[in-house]
C-alpha positions in Angstrom: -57.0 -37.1 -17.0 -57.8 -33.7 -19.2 -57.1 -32.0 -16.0 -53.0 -33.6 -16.0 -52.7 -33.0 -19.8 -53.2 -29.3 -19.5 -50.9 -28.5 -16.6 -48.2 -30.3 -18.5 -49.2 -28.4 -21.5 -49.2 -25.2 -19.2 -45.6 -26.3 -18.0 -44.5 -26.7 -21.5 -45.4 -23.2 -23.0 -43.7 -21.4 -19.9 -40.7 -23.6 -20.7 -40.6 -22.0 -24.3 -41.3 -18.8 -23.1 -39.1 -18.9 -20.7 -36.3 -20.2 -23.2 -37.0 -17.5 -25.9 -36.7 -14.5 -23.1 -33.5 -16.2 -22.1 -32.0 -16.7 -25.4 -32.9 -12.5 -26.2 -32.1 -11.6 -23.1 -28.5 -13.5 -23.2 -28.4 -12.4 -26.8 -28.5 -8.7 -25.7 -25.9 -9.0 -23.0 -23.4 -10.7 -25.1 -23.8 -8.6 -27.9 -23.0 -5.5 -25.8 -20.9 -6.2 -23.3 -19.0 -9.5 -23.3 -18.3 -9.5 -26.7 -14.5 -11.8 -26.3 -16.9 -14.1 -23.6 -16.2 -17.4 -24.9 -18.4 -20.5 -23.7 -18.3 -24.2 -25.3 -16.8 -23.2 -28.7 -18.5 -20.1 -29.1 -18.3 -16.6 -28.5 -19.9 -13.9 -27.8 -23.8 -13.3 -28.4 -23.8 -16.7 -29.0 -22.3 -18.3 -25.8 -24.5 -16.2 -23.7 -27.6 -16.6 -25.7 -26.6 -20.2 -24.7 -26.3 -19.9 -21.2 -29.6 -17.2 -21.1 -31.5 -20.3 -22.9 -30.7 -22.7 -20.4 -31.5 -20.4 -17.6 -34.9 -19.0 -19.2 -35.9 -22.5 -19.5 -34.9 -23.9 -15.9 -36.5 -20.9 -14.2 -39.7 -20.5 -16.3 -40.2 -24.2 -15.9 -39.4 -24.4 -11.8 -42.2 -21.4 -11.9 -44.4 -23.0 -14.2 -44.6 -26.3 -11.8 -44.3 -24.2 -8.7 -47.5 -22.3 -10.2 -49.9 -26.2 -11.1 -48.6 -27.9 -8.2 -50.8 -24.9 -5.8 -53.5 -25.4 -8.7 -55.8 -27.5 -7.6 
């Protein structure tokens, strides 16, 4: 049972990391160079930092459950 709470727990904190890198990463790109980009009401930094968030966190947590489902 300890075993299934820490790969969800694993899963979790590559989720957040994986949100955070987004978020600076879409943050730095829309910032710089798609500065009139608009996306759901917002523009800018913003609406990328947006769309970097949602892909940081997808990816990271694919990898993370690709990563514990070949822990064994």
């Amino acid at each position: 049972m300890m075993k299934k709470v820490v790969k969800v727990l694993i899963v979790l904190i590559l989720m957040f990391v994986g949100f955070v890198v987004g978020l600076i990463t879409g943050i730095q790109i829309g910032g710089n160079y798609f500065t009139s980009f608009e996306f759901l009401g917002t523009r800018g930094y913003e609406a990328t930092g947006l769309i970097g968030s949602w892909v940081g966190l997808v990816l990271f947590g694919l990898i993370g459950f690709r990563l514990i489902k070949f822990w064994r």
